[in-house]
Backbone as CSV, one residue per row, in Angstrom:
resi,resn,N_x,N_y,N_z,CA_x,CA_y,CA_z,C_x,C_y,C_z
1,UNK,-102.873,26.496,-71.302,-103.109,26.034,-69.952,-102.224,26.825,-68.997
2,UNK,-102.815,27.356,-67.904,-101.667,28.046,-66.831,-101.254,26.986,-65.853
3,UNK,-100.147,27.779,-66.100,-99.265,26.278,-64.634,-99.488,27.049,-63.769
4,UNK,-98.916,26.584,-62.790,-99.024,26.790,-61.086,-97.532,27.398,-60.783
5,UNK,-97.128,28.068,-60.639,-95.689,28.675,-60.380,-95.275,28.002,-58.858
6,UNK,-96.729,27.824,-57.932,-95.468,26.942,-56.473,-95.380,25.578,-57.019
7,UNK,-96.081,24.939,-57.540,-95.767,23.752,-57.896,-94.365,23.752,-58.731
8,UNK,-94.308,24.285,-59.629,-92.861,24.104,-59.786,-91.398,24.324,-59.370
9,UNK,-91.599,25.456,-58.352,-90.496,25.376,-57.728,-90.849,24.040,-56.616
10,UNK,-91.614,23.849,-56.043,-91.713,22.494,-55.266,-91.240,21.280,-55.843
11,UNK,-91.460,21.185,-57.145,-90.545,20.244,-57.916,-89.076,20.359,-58.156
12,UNK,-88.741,21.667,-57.626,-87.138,21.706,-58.036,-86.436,21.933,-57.229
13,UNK,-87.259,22.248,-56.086,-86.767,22.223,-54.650,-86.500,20.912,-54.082
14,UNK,-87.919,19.745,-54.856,-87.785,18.512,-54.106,-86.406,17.731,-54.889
15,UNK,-85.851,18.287,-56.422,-84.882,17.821,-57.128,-83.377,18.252,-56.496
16,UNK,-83.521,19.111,-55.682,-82.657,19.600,-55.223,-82.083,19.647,-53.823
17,UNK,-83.297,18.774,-53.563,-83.009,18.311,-51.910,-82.523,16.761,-51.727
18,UNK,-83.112,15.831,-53.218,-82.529,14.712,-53.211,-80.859,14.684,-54.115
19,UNK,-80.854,15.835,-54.592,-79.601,15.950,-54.684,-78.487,16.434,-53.241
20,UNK,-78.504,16.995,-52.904,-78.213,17.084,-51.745,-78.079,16.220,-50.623
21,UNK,-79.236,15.472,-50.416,-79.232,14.531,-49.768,-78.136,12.956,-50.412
22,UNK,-78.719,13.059,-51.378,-77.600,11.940,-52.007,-76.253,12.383,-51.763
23,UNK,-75.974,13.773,-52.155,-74.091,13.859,-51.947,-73.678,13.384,-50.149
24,UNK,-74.678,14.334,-49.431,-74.401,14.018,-48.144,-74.206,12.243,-47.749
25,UNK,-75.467,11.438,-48.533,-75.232,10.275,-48.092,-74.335,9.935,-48.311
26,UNK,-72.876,10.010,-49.740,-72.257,9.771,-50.334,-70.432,9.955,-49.544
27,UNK,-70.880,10.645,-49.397,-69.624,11.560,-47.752,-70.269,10.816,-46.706
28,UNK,-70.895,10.748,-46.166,-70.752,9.920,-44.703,-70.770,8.365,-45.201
29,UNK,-71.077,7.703,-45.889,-71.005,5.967,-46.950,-69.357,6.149,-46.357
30,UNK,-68.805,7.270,-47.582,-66.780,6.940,-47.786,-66.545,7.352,-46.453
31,UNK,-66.850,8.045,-44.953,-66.180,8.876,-44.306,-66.378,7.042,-42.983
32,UNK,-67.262,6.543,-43.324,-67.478,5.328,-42.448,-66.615,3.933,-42.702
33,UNK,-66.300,4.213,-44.518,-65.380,3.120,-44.539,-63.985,3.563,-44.260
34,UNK,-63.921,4.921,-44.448,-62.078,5.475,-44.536,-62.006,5.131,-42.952
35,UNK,-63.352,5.661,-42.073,-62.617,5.006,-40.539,-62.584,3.706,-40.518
36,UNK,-63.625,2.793,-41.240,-63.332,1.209,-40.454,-62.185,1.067,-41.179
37,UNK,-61.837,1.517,-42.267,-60.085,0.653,-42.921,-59.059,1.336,-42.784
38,UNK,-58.969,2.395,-41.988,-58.092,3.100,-41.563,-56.850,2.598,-42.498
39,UNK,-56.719,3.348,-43.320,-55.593,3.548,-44.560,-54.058,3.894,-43.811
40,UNK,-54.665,4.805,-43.011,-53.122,5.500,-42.477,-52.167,4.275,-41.354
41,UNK,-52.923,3.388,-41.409,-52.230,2.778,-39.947,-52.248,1.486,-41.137
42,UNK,-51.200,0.859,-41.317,-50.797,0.074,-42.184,-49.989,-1.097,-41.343
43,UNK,-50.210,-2.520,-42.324,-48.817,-3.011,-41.270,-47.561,-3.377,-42.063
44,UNK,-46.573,-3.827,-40.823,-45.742,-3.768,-40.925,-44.663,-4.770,-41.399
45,UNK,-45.247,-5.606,-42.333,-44.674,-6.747,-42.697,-45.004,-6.864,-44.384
46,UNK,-46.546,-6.347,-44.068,-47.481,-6.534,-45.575,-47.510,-4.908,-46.080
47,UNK,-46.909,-4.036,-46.030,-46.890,-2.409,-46.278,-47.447,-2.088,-47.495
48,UNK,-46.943,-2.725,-48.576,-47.344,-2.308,-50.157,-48.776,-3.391,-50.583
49,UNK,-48.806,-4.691,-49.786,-50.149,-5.023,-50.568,-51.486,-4.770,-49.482
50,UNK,-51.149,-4.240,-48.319,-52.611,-3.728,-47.299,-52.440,-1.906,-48.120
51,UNK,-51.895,-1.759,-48.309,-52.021,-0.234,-48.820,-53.038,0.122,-50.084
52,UNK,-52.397,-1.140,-50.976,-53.143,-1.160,-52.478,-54.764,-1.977,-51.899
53,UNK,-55.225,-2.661,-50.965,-55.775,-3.190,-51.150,-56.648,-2.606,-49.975
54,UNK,-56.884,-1.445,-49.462,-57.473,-0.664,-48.945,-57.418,0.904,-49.778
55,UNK,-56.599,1.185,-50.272,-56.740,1.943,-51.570,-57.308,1.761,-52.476
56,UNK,-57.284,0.617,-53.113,-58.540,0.052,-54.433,-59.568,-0.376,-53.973
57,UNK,-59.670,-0.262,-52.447,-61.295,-0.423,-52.159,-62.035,1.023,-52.290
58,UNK,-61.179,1.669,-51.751,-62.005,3.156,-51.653,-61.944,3.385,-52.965
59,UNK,-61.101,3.151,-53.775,-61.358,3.613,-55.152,-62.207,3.821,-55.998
60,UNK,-62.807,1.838,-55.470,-63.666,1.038,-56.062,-65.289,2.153,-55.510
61,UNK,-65.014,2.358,-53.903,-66.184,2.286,-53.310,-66.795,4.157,-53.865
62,UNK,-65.949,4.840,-54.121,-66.083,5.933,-55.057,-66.634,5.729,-55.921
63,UNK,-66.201,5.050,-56.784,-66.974,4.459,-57.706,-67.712,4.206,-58.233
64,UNK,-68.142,3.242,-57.400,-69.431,2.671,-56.862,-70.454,3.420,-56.651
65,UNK,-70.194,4.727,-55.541,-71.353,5.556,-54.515,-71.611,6.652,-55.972
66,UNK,-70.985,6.792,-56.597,-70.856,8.020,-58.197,-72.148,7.654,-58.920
67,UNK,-71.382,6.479,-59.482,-72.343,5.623,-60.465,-73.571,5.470,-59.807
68,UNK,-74.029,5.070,-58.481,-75.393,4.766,-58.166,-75.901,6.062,-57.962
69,UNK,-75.142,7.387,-57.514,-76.014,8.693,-57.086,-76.075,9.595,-59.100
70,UNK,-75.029,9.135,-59.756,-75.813,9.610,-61.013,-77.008,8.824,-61.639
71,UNK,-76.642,7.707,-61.379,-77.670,7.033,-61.927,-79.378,6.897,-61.480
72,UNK,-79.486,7.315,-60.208,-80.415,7.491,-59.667,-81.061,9.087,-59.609
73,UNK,-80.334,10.035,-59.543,-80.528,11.079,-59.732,-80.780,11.925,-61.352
74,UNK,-79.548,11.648,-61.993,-79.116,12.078,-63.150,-80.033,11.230,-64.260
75,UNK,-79.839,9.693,-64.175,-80.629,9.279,-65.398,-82.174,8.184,-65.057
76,UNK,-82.701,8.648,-64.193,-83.627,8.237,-64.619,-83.876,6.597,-63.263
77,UNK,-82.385,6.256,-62.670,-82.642,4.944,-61.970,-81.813,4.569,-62.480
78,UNK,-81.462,3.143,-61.284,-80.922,2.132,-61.022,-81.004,0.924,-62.708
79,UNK,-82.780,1.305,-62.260,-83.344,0.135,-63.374,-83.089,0.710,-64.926
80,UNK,-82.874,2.047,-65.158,-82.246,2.451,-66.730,-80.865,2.494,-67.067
81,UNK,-80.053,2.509,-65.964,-78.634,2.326,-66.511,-78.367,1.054,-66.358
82,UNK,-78.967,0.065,-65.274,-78.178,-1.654,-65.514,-79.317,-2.175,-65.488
83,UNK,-79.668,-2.894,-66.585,-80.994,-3.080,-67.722,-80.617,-4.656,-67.781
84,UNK,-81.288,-5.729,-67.774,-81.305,-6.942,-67.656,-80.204,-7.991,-67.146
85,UNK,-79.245,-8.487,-68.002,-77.661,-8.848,-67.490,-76.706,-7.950,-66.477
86,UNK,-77.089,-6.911,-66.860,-76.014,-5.999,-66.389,-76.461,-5.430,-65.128
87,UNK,-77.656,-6.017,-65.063,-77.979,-5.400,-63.151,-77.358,-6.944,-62.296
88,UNK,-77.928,-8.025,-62.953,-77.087,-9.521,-62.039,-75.548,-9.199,-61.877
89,UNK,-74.763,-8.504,-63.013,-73.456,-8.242,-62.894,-72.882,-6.910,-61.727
90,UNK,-74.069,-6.353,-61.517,-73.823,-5.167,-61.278,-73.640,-5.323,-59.524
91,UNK,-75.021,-6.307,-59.578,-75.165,-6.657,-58.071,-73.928,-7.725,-57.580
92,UNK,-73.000,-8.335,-58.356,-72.328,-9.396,-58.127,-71.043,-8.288,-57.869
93,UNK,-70.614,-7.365,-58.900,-69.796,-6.718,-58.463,-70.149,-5.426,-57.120
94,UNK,-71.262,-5.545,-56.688,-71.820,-4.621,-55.800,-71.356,-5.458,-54.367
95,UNK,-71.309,-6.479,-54.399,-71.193,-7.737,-52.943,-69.697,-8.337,-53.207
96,UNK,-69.189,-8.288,-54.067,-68.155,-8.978,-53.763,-66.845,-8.601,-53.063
97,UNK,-66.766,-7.081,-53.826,-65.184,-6.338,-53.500,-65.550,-6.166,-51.438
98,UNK,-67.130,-5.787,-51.219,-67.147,-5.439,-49.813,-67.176,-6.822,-48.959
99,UNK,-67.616,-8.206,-49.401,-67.230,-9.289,-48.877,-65.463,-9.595,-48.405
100,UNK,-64.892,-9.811,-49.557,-63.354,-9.978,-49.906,-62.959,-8.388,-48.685
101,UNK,-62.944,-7.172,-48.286,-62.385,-6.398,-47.606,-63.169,-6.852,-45.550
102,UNK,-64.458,-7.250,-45.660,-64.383,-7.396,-44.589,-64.235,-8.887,-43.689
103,UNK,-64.325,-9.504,-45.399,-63.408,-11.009,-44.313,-62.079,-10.945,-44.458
104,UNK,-61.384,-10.332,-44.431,-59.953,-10.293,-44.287,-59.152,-10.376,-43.177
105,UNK,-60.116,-10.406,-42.012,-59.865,-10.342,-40.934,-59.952,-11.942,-40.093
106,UNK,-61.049,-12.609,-40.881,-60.798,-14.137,-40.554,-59.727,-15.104,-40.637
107,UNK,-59.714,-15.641,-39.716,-58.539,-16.714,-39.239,-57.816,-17.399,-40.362
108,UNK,-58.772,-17.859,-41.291,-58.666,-18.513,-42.467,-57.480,-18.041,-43.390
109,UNK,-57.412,-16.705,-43.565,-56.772,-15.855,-44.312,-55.193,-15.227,-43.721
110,UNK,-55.176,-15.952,-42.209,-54.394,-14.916,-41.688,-52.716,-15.561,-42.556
111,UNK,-52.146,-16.828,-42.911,-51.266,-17.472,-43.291,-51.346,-16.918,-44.489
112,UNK,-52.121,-16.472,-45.316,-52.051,-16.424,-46.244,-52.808,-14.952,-47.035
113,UNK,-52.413,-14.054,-46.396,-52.480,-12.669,-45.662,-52.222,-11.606,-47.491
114,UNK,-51.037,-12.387,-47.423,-50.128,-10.859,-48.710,-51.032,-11.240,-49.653
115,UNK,-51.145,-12.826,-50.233,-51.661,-12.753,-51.373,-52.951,-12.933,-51.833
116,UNK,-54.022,-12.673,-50.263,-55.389,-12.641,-50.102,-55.632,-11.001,-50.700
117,UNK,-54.712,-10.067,-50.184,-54.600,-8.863,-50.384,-54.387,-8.324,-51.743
118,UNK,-53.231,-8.896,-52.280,-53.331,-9.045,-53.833,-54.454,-9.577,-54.657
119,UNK,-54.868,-10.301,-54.387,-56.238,-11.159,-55.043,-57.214,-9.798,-55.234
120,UNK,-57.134,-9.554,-53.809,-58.911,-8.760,-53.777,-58.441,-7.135,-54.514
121,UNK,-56.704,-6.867,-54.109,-56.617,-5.506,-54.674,-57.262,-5.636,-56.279
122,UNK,-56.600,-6.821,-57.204,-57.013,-7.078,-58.412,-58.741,-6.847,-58.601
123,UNK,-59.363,-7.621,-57.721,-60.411,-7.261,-57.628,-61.374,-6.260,-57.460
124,UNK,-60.968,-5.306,-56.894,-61.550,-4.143,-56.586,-61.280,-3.031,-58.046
125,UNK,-60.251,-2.955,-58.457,-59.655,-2.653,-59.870,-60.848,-3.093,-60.881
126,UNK,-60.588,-4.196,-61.111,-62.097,-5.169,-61.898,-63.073,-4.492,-61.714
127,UNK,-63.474,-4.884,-60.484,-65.452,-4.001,-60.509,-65.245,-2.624,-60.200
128,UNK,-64.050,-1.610,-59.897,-64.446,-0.622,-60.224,-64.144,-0.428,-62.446
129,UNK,-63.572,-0.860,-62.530,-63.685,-1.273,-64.185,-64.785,-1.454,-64.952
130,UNK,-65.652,-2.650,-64.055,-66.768,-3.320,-64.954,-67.774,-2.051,-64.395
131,UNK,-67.735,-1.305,-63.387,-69.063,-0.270,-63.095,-69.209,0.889,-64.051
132,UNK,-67.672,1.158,-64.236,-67.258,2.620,-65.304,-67.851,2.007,-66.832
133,UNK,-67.127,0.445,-67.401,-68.111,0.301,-68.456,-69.400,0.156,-68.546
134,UNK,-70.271,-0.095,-67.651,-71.112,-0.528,-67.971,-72.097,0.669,-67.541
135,UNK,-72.258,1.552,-66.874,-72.323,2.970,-66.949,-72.357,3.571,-67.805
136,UNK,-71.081,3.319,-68.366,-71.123,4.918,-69.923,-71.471,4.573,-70.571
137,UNK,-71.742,2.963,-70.771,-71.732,1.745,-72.487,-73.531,1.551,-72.658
């Protein structure tokens, strides 16, 4: 059977534009949270647990943006690397670490500030943890 020679570079052009496009999305995702959590401007009471706990978000959120652009690109989807249980887990650790960083700012939390920060740093640690196993596993 003869193939079509534009058709296949059109296929590897179009593989290569959603690659591309994914990294780009992937850099402006981290370049939108590094401005809303502005890492560098820290305060001045809570220094070591707002540091870790805007640090293990981006960590996390690296992470995170990796695993979904290999997994979507590289193997096949979302739906072949987190396969029944492990997509409910996936989505639970997908909502939680970004819940816990942007209510931090509510009233609720403000008394109780250092060790809201500790909580969620632990947290962000965790689901970037549970994404790396459940990824490679």
């Amino acid at each position: 059977m003869i193939q079509n020679p534009i058709t296949e570079e059109m296929a590897n052009f179009n593989e290569i534009l959603n690659f591309i496009i994914g990294a780009v999305l992937i850099v402006l995702i981290f370049s939108l949270a590094y401005a809303y959590l502005k890492p560098h401007q820290l305060h001045k009471r809570r220094l070591l647990s707002t540091l870790l706990l805007k640090g293990t978000y981006l960590f996390y959120l690296l992470i995170l943006l990796l695993a979904v652009y290999f997994s979507a690109l590289v193997r096949g989807g979302l739906e072949n690397v987190f396969y029944g249980i492990e997509f409910f887990a996936f989505l639970i650790v997908l909502f939680v670490p970004t819940i816990g960083i942007l209510a931090r700012k509510l009233g609720q939390f403000s008394k109780k500030r250092e060790s809201y920060n500790w909580f969620f740093t632990i947290v962000n640690l965790l689901s970037a943890l549970a994404i790396l196993i459940m990824f490679f596993v």
